[in-house]
GUFI-725326 format. One record per atom (N, C-alpha, C): chain; atom name; x, y, z; residue in three letters. Coordinates in steps of 0.1 Angstrom, whole numbers. Atoms other than C-alpha are relative to their C-alpha. Layout:
REM residues N
R chain atom    px    py    pz res
R     A   CA     X     Y     Z ALA
...
//
This chain:
REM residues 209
R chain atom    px    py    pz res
R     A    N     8   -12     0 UNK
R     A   CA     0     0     0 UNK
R     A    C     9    12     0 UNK
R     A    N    -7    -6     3 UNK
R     A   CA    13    29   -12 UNK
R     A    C    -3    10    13 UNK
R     A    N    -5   -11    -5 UNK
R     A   CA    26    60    13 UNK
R     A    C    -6     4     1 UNK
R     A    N     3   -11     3 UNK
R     A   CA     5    89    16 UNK
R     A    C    10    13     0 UNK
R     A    N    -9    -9     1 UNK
R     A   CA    23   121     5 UNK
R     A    C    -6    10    13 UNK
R     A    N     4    -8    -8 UNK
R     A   CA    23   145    32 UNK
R     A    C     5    13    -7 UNK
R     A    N    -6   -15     4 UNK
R     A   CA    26   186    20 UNK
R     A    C    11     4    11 UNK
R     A    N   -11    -4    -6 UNK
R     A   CA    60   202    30 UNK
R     A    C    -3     7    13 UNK
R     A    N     5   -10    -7 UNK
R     A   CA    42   227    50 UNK
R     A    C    -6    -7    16 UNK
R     A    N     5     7   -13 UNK
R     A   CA    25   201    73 UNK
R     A    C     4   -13     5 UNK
R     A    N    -9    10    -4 UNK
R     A   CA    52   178    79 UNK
R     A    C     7     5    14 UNK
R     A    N    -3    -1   -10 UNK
R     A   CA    60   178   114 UNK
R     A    C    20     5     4 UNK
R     A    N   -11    -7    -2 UNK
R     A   CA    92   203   123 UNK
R     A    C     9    -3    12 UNK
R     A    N    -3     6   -13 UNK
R     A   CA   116   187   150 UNK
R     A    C     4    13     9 UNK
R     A    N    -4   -13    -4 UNK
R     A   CA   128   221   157 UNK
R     A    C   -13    10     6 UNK
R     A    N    12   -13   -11 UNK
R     A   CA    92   238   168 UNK
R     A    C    -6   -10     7 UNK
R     A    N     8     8   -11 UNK
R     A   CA    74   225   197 UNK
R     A    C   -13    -3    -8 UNK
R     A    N    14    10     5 UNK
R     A   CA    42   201   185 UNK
R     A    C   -10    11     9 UNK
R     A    N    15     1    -4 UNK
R     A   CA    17   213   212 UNK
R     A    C    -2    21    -6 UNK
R     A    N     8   -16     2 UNK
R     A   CA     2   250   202 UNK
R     A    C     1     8     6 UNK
R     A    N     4   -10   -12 UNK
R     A   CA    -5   263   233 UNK
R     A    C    13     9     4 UNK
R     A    N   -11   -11    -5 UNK
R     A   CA    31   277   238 UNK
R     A    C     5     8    -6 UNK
R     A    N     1   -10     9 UNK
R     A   CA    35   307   227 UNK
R     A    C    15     6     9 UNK
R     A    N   -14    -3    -1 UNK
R     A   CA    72   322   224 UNK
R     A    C    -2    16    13 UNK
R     A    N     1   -11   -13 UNK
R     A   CA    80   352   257 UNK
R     A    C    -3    14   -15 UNK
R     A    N    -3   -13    11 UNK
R     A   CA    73   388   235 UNK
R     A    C     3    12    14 UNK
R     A    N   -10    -9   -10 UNK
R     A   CA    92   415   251 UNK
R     A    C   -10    13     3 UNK
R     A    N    10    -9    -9 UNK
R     A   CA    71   440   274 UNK
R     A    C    11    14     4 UNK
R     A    N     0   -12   -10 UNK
R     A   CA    78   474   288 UNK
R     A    C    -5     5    10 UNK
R     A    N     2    -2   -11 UNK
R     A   CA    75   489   317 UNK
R     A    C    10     9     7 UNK
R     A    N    -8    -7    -7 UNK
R     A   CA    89   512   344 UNK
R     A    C     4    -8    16 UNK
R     A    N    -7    -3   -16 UNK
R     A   CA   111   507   375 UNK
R     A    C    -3     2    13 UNK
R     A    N     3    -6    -8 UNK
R     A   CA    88   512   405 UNK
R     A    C     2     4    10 UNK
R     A    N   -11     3   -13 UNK
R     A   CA   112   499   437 UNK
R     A    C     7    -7    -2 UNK
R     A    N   -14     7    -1 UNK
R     A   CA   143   486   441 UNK
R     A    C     7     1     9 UNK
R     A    N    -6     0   -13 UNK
R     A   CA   160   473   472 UNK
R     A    C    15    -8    -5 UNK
R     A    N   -11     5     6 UNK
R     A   CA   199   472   462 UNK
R     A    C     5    -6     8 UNK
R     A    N    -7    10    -8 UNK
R     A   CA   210   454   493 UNK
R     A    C    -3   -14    -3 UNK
R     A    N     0     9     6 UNK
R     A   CA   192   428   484 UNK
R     A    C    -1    -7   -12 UNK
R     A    N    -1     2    12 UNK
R     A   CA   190   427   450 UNK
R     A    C   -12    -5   -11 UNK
R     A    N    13     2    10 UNK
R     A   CA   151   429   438 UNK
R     A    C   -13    11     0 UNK
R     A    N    12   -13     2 UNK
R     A   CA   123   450   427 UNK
R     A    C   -12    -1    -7 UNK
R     A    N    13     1     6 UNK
R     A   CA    93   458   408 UNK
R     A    C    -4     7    -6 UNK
R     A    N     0    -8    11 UNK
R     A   CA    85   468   376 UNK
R     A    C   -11     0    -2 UNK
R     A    N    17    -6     3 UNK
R     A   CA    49   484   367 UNK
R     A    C    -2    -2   -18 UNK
R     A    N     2     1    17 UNK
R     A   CA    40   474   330 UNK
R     A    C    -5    12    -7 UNK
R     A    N     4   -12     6 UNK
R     A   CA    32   499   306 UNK
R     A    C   -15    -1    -8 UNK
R     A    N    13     4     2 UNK
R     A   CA     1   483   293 UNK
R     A    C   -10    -6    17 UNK
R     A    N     6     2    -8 UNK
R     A   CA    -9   479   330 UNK
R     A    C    -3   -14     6 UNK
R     A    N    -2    11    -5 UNK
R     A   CA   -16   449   353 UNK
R     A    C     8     3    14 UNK
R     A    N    -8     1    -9 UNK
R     A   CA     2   439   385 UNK
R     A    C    14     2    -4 UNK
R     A    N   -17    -1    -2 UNK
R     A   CA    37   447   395 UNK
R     A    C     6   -12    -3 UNK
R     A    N    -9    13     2 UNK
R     A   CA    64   420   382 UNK
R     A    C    11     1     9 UNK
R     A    N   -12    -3    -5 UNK
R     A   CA    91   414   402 UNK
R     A    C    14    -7    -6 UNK
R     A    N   -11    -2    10 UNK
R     A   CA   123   414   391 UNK
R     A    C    12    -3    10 UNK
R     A    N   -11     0    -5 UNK
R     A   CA   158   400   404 UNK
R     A    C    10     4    -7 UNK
R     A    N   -11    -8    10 UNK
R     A   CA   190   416   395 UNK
R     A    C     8    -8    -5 UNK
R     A    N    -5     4    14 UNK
R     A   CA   200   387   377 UNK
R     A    C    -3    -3   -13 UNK
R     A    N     4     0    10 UNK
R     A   CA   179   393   352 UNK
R     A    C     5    14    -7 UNK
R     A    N    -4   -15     6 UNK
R     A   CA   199   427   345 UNK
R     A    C    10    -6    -9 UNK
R     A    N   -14    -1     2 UNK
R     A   CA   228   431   323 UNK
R     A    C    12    -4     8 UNK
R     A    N   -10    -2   -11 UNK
R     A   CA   260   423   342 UNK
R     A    C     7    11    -5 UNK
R     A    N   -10   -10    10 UNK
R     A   CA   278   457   331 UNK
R     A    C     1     8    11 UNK
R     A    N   -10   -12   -11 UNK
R     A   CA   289   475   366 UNK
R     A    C   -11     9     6 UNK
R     A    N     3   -11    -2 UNK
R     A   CA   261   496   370 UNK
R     A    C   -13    -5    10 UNK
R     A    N    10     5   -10 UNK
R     A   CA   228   494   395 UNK
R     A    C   -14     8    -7 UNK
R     A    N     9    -2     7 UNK
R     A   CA   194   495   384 UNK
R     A    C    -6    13     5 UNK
R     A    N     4   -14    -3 UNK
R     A   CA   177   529   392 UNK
R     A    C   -17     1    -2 UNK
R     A    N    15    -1     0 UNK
R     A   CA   139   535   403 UNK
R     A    C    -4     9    -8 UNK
R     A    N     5    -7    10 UNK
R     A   CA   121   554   375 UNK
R     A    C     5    -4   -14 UNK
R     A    N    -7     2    17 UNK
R     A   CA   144   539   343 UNK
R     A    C   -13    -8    -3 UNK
R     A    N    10     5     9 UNK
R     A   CA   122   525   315 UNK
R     A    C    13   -15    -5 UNK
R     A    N    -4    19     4 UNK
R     A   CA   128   483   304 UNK
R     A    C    -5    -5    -3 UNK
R     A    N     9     6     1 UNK
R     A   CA   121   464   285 UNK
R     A    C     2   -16     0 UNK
R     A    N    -2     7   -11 UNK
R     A   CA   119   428   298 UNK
R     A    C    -9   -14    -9 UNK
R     A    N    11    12     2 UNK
R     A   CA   102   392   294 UNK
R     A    C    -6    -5     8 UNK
R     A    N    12     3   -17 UNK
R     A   CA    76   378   317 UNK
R     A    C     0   -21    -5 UNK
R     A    N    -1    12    -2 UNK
R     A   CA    85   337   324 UNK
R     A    C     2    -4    14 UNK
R     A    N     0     6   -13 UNK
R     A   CA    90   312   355 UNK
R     A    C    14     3     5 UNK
R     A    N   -12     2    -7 UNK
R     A   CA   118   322   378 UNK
R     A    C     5   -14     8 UNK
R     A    N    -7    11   -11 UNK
R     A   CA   141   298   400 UNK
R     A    C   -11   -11     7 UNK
R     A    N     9     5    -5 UNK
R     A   CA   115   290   421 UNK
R     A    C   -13     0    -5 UNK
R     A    N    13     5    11 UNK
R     A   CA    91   286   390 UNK
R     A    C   -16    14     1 UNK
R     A    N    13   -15    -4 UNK
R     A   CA    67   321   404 UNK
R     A    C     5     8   -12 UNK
R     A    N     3    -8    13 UNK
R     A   CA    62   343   376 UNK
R     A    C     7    17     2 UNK
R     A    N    -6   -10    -3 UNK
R     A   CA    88   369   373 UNK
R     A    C     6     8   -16 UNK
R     A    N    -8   -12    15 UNK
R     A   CA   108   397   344 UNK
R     A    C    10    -6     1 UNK
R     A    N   -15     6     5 UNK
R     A   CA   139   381   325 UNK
R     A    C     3     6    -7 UNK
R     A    N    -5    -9    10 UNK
R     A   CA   162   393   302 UNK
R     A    C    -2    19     0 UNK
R     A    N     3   -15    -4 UNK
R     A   CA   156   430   313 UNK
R     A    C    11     9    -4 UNK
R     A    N    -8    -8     4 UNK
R     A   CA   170   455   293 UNK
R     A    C    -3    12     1 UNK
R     A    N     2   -10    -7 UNK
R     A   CA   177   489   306 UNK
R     A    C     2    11   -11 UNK
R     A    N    -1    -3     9 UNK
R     A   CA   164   514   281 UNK
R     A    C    12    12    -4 UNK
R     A    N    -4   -15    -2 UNK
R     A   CA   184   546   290 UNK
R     A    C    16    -6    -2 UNK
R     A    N   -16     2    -1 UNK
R     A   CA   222   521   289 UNK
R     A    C    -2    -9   -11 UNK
R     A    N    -2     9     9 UNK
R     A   CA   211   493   262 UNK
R     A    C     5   -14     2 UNK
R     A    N    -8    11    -5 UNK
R     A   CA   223   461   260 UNK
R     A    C    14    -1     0 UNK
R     A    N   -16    -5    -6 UNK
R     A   CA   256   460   276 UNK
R     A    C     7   -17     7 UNK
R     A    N    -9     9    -7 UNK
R     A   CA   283   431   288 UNK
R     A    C    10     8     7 UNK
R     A    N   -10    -1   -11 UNK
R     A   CA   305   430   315 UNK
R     A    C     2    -4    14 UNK
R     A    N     4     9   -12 UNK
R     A   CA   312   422   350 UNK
R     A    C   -10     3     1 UNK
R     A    N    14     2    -8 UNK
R     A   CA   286   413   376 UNK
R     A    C     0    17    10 UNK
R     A    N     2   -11    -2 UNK
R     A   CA   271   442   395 UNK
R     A    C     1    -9    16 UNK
R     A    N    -1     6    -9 UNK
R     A   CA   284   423   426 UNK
R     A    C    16     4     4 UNK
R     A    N    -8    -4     1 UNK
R     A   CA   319   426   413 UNK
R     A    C     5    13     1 UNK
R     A    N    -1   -15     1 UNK
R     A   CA   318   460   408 UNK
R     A    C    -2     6    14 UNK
R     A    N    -1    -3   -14 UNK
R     A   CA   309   464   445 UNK
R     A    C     7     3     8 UNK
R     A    N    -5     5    -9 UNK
R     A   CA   331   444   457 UNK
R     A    C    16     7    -2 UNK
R     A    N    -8    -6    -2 UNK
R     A   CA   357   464   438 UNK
R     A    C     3    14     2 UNK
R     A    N     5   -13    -5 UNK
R     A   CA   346   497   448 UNK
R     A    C     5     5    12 UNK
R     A    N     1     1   -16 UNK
R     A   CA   345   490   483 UNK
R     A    C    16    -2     3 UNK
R     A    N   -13     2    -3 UNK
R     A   CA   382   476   479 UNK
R     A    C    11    12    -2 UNK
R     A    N   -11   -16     2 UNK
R     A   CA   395   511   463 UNK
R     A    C    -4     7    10 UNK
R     A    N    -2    -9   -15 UNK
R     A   CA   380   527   495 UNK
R     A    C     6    -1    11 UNK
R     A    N    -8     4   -13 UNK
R     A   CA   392   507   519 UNK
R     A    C    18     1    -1 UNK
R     A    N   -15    -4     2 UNK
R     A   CA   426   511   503 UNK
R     A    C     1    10    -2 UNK
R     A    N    -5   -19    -1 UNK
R     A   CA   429   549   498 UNK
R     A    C    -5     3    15 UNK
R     A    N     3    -9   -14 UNK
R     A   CA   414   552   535 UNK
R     A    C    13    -5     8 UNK
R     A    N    -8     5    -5 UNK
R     A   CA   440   529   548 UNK
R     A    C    15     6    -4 UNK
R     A    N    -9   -11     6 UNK
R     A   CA   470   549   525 UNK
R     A    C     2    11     7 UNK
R     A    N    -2    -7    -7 UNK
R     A   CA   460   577   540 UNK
R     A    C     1     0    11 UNK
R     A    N    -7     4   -12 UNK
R     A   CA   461   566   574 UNK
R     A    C    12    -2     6 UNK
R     A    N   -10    -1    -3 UNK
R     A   CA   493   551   572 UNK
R     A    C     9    11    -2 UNK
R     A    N    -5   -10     4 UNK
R     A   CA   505   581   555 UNK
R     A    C     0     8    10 UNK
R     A    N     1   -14   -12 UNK
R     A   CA   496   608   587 UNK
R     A    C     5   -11     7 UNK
R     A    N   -11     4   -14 UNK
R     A   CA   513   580   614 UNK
R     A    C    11    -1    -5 UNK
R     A    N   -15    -5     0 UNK
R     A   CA   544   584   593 UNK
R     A    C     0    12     3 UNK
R     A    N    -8   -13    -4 UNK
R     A   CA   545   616   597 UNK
R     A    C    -2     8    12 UNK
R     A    N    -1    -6    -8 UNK
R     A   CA   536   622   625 UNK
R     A    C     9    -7    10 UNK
R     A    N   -10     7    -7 UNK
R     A   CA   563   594   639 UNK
R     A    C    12    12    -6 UNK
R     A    N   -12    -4     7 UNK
R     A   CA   584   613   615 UNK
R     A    C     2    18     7 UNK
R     A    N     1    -9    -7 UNK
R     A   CA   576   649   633 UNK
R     A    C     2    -1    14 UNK
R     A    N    -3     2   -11 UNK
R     A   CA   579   639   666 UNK
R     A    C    16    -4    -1 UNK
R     A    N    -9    -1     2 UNK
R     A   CA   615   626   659 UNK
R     A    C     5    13    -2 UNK
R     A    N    -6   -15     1 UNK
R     A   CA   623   656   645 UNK
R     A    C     0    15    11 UNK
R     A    N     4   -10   -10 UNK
R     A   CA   609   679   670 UNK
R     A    C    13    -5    17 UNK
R     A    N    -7     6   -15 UNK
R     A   CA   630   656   700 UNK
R     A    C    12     8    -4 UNK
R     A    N   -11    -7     6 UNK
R     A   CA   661   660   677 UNK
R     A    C     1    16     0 UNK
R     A    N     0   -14     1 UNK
R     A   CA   660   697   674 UNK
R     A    C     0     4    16 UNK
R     A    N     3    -7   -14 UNK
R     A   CA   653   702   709 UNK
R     A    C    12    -3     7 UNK
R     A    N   -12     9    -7 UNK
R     A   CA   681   675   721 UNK
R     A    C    13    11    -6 UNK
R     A    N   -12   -15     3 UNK
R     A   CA   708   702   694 UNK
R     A    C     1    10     6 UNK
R     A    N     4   -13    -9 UNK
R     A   CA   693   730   712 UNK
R     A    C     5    -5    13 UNK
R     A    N    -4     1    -8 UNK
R     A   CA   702   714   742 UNK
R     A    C    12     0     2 UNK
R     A    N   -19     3    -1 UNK
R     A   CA   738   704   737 UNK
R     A    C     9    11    -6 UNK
R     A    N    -7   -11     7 UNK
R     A   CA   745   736   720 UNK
R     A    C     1    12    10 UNK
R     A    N     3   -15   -14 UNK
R     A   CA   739   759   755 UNK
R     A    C     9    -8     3 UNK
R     A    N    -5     3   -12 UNK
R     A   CA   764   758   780 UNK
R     A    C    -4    -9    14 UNK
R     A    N     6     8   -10 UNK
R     A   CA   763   733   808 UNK
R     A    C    -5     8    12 UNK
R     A    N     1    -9   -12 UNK
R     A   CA   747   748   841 UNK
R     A    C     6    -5    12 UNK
R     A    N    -5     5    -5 UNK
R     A   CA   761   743   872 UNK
R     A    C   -11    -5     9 UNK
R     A    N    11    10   -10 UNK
R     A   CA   747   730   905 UNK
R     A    C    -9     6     4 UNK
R     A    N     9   -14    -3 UNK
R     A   CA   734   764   916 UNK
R     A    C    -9     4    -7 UNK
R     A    N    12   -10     8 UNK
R     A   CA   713   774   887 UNK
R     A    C    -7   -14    -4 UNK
R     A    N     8    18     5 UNK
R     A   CA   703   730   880 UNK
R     A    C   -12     0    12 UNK
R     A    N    10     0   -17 UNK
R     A   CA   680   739   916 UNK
R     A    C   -13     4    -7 UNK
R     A    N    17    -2     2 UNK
R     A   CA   653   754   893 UNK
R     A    C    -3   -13   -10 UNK
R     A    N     6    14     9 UNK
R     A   CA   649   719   872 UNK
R     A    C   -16    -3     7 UNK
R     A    N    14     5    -5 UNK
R     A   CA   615   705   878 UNK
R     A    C     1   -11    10 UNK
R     A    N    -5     6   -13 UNK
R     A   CA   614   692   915 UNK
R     A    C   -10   -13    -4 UNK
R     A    N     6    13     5 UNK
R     A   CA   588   661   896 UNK
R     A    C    12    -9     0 UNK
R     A    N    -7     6     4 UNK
R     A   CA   616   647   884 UNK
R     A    C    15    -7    11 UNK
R     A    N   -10     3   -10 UNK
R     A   CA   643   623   904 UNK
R     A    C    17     4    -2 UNK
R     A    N   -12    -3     5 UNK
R     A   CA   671   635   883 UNK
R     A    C    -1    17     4 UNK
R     A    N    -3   -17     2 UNK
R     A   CA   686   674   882 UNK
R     A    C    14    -1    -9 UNK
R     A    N   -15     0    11 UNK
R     A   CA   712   689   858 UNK
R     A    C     7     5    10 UNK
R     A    N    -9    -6   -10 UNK
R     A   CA   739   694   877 UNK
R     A    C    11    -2    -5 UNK
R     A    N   -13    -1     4 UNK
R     A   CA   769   699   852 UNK
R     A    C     3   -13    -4 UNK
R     A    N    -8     9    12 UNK
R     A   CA   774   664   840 UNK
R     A    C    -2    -3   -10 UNK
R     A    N     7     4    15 UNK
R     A   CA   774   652   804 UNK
R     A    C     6    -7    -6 UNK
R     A    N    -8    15     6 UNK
R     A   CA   796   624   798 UNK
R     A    C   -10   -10     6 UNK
R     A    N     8    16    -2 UNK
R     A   CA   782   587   796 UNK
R     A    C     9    -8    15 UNK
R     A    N    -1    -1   -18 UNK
R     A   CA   809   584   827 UNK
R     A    C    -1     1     8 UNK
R     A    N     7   -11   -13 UNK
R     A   CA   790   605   850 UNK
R     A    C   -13   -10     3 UNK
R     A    N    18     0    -4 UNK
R     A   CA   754   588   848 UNK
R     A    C     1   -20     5 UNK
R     A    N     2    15   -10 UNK
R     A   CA   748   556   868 UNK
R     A    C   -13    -8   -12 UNK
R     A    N    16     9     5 UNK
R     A   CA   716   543   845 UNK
R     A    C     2     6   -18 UNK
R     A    N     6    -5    10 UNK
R     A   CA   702   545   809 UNK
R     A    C   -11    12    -2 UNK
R     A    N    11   -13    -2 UNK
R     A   CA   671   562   823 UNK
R     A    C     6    11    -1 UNK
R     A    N    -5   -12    -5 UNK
R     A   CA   694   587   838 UNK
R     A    C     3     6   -14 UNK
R     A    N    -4    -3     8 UNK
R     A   CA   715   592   807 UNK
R     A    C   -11     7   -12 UNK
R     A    N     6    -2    10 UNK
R     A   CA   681   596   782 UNK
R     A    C    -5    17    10 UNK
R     A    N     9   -12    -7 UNK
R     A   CA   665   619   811 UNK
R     A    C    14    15     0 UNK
R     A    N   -13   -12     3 UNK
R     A   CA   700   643   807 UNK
R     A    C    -1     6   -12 UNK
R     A    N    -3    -3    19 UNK
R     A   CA   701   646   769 UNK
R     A    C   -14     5    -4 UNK
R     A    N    13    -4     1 UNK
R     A   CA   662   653   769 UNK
R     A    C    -2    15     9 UNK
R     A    N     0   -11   -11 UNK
R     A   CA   666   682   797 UNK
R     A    C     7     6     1 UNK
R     A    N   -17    -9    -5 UNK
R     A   CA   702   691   803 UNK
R     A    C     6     5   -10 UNK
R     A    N    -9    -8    11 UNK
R     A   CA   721   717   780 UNK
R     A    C    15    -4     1 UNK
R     A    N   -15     1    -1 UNK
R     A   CA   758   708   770 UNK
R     A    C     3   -14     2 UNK
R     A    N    -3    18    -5 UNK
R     A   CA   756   669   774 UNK
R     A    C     7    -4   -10 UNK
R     A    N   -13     4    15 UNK
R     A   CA   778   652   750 UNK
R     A    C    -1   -21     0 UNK
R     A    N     2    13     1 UNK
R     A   CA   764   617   750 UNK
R     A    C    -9    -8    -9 UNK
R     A    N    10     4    11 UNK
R     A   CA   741   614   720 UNK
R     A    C    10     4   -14 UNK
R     A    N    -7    -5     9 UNK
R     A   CA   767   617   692 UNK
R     A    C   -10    -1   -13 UNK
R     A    N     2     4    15 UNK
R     A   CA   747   604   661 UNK
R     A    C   -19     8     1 UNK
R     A    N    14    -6    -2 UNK
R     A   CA   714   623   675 UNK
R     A    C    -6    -7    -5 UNK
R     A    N     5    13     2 UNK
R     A   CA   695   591   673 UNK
R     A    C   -13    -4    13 UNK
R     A    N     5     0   -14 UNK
R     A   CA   680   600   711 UNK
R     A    C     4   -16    11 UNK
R     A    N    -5    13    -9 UNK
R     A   CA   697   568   723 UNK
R     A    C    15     5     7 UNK
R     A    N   -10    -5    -6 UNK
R     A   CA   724   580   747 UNK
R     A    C    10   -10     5 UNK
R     A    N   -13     7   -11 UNK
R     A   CA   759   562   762 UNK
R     A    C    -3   -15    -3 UNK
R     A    N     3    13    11 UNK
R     A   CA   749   528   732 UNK
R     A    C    11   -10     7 UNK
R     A    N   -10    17     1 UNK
R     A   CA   781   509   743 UNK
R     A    C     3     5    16 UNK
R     A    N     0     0   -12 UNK
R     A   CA   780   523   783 UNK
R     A    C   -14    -8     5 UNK
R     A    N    17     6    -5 UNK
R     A   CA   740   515   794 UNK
R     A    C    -7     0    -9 UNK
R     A    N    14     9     7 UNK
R     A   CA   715   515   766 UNK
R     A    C     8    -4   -10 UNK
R     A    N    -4     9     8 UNK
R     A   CA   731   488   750 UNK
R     A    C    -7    -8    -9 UNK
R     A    N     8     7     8 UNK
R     A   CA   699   471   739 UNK
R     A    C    -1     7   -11 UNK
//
C-alpha cells in the first residue's frame, strides 16, 4: 500500500514544539517602580498595566552599574528559579544592551578602592607624625647640647617632679643608668652623649639594647 504524501508545509518540524499552546515570551515594557539594592530585587509596573512584576537583579545586564527606580525596560515575563512568575532578560532602556562584569563585582571592587585609599591615607599621617615627633626631640636635644652646661646652683630650678637634676654632667661616665642618661640629653644643655642624634644615649656604656 502505497505511502500517503504529506505537504511540505504540514510535515512535522523537529525544531518547533508540537503542542500549540506555547507561545514564544514577547518583550514587554515597563517602568522601575522599587528597588531594594542590598538585596537585589524590585518591581516593575508594565506599561500596558496589570500587576507589578518582580524582578531579580540577575535578570539585568552584568555591566557595573545598578538599576535605578524610574528607568524604563524592556523585559520578558516567564518562570523564575522557584518557578513564580517573574521579568527576564531586562534591558535597561536609557544604557542598552551591555556586557561586562557582575554588579556584585563592581561592589566588591569599589568598596576595595575605598578601603585602600582610607587605609594609605592613614598610614600616611602616622608616618608623619612618627616622623615629626623625631624631628621635633632631635632639634630640641641640638638646642640642648648647643647651650652651655649649668652648674649646681642654677640645676635647683629643674623641675622638682623629676628624680634626676642637671647638675653639670654630660659624659656617659657621669650617669649611673640608661634612664638617667636619656632623662639628661632630653633636659640638660651641654651633654655630649648622644653623638649620632639618634635620642639613644651612652649605646656601648647603658642602653646597649
Amino acid at each position: 500500500m502505497a505511502q500517503p504524501i504529506i505537504p511540505p508545509d504540514l510535515r512535522e518540524n523537529p525544531r518547533r514544539p508540537v503542542n500549540s499552546n506555547v507561545r514564544p515570551r514577547m518583550p514587554q515594557t515597563g517602568t522601575l517602580r522599587s528597588w531594594n539594592d542590598d538585596r537585589g530585587f524590585g518591581f516593575i509596573a508594565p506599561n500596558d498595566g496589570g500587576p507589578e512584576i518582580f524582578v531579580h537583579v540577575r535578570a539585568f545586564p552584568r555591566d557595573g552599574t545598578h538599576p535605578t527606580v524610574g528607568e524604563k525596560l524592556t523585559f520578558e515575563v516567564g518562570p523564575g528559579r522557584d518557578g513564580k512568575r517573574q521579568a527576564l532578560s531586562v534591558v535597561r532602556l536609557a544604557v542598552g544592551r551591555t556586557r561586562g562584569r557582575p554588579v556584585t563585582a563592581s561592589r566588591r571592587a569599589d568598596k576595595t578602592s575605598w578601603v585602600g585609599t582610607l587605609m594609605f591615607f592613614v598610614l600616611l599621617g602616622g608616618l608623619a607624625a612618627i616622623g615629626y615627633k623625631h624631628f621635633a626631640q632631635s632639634q630640641h636635644r641640638r638646642t640642648l647640647a648647643s647651650q652651655p652646661a649649668t652648674s649646681t646652683a642654677e640645676s635647683s630650678t629643674s623641675p622638682a617632679q623629676s628624680a634626676f637634676r642637671c647638675d653639670g654632667r654630660k659624659h656617659c661616665s657621669q650617669m649611673t643608668s640608661c634612664v638617667e642618661a636619656k632623662w639628661f640629653i632630653n633636659n640638660c644643655p651641654g651633654t655630649q652623649m648622644d653623638g649620632n642624634n639618634d635620642g639613644i644615649p651612652c649605646e656601648q656604656q647603658w642602653c646597649t639594647n
